[in-house]
Structure formats: structure tokens, C-alpha cells
C-alpha positions in Angstrom: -46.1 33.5 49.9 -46.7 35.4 46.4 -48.6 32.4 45.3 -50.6 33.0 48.0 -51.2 36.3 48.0 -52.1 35.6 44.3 -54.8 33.2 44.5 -56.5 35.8 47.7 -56.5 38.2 45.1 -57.8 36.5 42.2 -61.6 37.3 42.0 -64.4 34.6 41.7 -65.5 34.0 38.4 -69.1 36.2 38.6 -67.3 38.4 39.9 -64.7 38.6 37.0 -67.5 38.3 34.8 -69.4 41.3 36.2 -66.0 42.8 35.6 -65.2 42.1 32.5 -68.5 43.2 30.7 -68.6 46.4 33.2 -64.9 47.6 31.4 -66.7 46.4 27.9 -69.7 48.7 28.5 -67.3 52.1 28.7 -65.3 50.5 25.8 -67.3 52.9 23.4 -67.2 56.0 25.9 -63.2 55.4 26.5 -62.7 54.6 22.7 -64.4 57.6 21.7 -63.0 60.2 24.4 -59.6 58.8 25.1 -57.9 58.0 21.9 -57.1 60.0 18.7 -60.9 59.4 17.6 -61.8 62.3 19.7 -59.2 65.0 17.1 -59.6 63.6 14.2 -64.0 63.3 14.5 -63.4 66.8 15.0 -61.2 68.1 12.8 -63.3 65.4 9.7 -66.4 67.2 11.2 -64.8 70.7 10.7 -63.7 69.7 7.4 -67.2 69.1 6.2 -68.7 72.1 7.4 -65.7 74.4 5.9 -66.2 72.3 2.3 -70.4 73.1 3.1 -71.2 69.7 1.8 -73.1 69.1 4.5 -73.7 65.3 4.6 -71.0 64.1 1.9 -68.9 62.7 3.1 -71.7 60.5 5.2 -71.1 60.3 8.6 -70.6 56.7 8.4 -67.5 57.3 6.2 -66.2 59.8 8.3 -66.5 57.5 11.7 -65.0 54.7 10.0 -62.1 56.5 8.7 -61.8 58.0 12.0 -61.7 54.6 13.2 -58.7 53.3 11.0 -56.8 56.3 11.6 -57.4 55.7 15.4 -56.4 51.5 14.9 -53.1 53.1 13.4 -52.0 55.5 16.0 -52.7 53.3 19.1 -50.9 50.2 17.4 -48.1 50.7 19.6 -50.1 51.2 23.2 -52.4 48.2 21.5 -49.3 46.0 21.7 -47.9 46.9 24.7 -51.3 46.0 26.3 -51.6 42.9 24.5 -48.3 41.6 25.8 -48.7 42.8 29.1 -52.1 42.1 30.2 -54.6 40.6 27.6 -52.3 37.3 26.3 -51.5 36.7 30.4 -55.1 37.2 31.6 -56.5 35.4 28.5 -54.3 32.3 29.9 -55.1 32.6 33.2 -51.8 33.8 34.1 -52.8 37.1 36.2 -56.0 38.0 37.4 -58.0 40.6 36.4 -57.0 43.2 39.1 -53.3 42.4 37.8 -54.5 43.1 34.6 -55.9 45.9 34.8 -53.1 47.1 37.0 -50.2 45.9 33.8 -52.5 48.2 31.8 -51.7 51.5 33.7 -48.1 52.7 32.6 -49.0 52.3 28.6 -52.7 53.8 29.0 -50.6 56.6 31.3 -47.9 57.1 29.2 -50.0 57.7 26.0 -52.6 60.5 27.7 -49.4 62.3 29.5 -48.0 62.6 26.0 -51.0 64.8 24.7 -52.4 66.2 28.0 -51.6 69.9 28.3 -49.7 71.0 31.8 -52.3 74.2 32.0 -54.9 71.4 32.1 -53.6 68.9 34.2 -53.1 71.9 36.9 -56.6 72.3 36.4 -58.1 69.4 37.2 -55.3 69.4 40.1 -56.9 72.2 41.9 -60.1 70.9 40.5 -60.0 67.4 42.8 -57.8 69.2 45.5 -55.3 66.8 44.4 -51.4 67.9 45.5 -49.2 68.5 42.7 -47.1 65.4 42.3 -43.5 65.7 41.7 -43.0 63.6 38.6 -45.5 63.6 35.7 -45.2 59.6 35.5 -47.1 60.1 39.2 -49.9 62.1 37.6 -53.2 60.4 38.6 -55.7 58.7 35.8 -58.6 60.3 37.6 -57.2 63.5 36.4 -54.9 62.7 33.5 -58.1 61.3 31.5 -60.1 64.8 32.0 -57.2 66.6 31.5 -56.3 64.5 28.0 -60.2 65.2 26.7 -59.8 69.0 27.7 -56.0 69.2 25.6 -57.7 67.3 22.2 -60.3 69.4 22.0 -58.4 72.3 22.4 -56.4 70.6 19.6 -59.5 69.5 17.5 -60.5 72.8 17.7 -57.4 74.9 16.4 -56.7 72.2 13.8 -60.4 73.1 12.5 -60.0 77.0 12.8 -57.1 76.5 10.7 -58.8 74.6 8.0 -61.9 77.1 8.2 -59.7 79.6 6.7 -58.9 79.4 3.0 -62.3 78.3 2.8 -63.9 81.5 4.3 -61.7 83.3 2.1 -63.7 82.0 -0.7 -67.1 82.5 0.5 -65.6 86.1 1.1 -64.8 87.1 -2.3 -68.0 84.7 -4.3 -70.1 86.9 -2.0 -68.1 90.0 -2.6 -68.9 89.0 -6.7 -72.0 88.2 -6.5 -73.4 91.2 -4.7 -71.2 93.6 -6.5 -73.2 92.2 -10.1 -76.4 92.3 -8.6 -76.8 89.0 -8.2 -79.1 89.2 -4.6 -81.2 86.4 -4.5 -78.7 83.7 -5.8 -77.1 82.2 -2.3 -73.2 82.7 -2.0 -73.1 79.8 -0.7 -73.9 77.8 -3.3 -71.8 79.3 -5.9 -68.8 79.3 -3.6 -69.2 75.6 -3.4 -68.2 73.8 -6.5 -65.0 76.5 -6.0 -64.2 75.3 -2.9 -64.6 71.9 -3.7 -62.5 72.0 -6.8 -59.4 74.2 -4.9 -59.7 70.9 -2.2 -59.3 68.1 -5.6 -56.5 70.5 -6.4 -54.5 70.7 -3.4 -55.1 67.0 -2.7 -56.7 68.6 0.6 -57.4 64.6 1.5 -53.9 63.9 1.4 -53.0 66.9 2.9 -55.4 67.2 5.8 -55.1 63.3 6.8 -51.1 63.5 6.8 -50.9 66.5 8.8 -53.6 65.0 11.3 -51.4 61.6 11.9 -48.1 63.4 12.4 -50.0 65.7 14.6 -50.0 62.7 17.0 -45.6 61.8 16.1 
């Protein structure tokens, strides 16, 4: 009977196809939304515009750390899909649907980790969804929204917080310069070697990147 039931389910191979490269086209959108890459672009992004390098580091340096960082943090969930669904379906031991369906509780369990309560409840009364009694029985219709919502939140605060010593900076070079006269010289361009040198001195890479992974512990 569950051999059966198996091979009715199994899909025929366009259709699989059609499926497959379908999930591979919102790769980038879930990759970029609903994984770590989503804080840490943010807070990098934040980073560089409290530093007021503008475009150092580049952008491709910034998405390809990002990327890394991302790789380390999902190794786990990576795994756990890997075992579960990708190595099976690669040999044509489940079907897709199957797959797709081993790849819930480890995609779940990661977004319910970071996903805020206040936003979950949102997007609750949001789809007119009832409130479930578990948090495992959250759906992913509105644990992914929910999950995008709570990081930028995060992304957001983390950035605020960096914004800070570096605004105190631009505070007292503009304080100097216009108390000396100094008018048409930009602040901004004296505070910057400053506030470049205070980040060398702190190890502010070290610092910043450390605090960001345990961020996700």
C-alpha cells in the first residue's frame, strides 16, 4: 500500500523538472530574505555609512563576506537538509513533494528561532489565520514574513548602535572646526581619517563581525 501510494505521488519527470528550476529561481530571493544575509548586509551596510567611506569596502566585498558569514551560520540547518531531503531525492529515494515536505521542520525550526512573537501575531491577524497552540504549528506562510520583519528590526538596532561612537566624532570635529573658524573645510572629511583610525584601534572588524555571529547563538 505505501509503495503505492508512493509511486501516485511521485510527479512525472517535466513536471519535476518545472519543479525543480521553479524552487532554483527564488533561491536568490529566499537566500537573500530568509537567512542571516538579510542582518549582516545590513548591519555591513550601516557600518560603511557610519565609517563615511562610502564605497570602501566595495560592495562586492561586503556581499561576499556576507555570504561566508551566512555559509557559517546555516551549516547546521544545511546538514539537516542534506541528510533529510537532498542525498534521498538525489537517489531517487523520495520524490520531490516528499522532499520538499522533509525540508519543513529544519527551515521552521530555524525562522521560529529569530521571528519575534509581536510579529508573528501580526501577520496572524494579517492572514486572519487562528492563533495556533504550539509555536512548532506556526505556519511558513506567516513565519517567513514574520522572520524578514524581526531581522530588520534587528539589522536595524545593531546599526543604530554602531552609528553612535561614530556620530560622536563628527560631533566634536564639527564642534572644532567651527569654533576655529574653519567654515568652508567639510567636517566630514576631517572627522574621517579619525574615525577610521579609532575603528584600526578597537579592531572594530573583529569586534563588529564577532558580535554579529553570536548575535545568531
Amino acid at each position: 500500500m505505501l509503495v503505492l501510494a508512493a509511486a501516485e505521488l511521485r510527479l512525472t519527470t517535466p513536471l519535476e523538472i518545472v519543479g525543480v528550476l521553479s524552487l532554483l529561481a527564488l533561491l536568490p530571493a529566499a537566500l537573500a530574505s530568509l537567512t542571516p544575509f538579510l542582518r549582516i548586509t545590513l548591519v555591513l551596510h550601516f557600518l560603511r555609512q557610519a565609517l563615511g567611506t562610502q564605497t570602501a569596502p566595495s560592495n562586492p566585498v561586503l556581499l561576499g563576506l556576507a555570504l561566508f558569514l551566512t555559509m557559517l551560520v546555516m551549516q547546521p540547518v544545511t546538514k539537516e537538509l542534506q541528510a533529510k531531503a537532498l542525498t534521498p531525492y538525489s537517489k531517487s529515494e523520495i520524490t520531490l513533494l516528499q522532499a520538499l515536505e522533509a525540508s519543513h521542520d529544519p527551515v521552521h525550526h530555524f525562522l521560529l528561532r529569530f521571528a519575534r512573537e509581536k510579529d508573528i501575531q501580526l501577520f496572524l491577524e494579517l492572514t486572519k489565520t487562528a492563533a495556533p497552540k504550539r509555536p512548532q504549528e506556526v505556519e511558513l506562510r506567516v513565519l517567513m514574513p514574520a522572520y524578514v520583519l524581526s531581522e530588520l528590526r534587528t539589522g536595524f538596532q545593531i546599526g543604530a548602535v554602531l552609528f553612535l561612537p561614530f556620530l560622536i566624532i563628527d560631533l566634536v570635529v564639527a564642534s572644532v572646526t567651527l569654533s576655529i573658524g574653519m567654515v568652508q573645510l567639510p567636517p566630514v572629511m576631517v572627522a574621517a581619517p579619525f574615525k577610521i583610525l579609532l575603528f584600526v584601534l578597537v579592531d572594530g572588524w573583529n569586534l563588529v563581525i564577532g558580535s554579529l555571529m553570536r548575535s545568531f547563538q
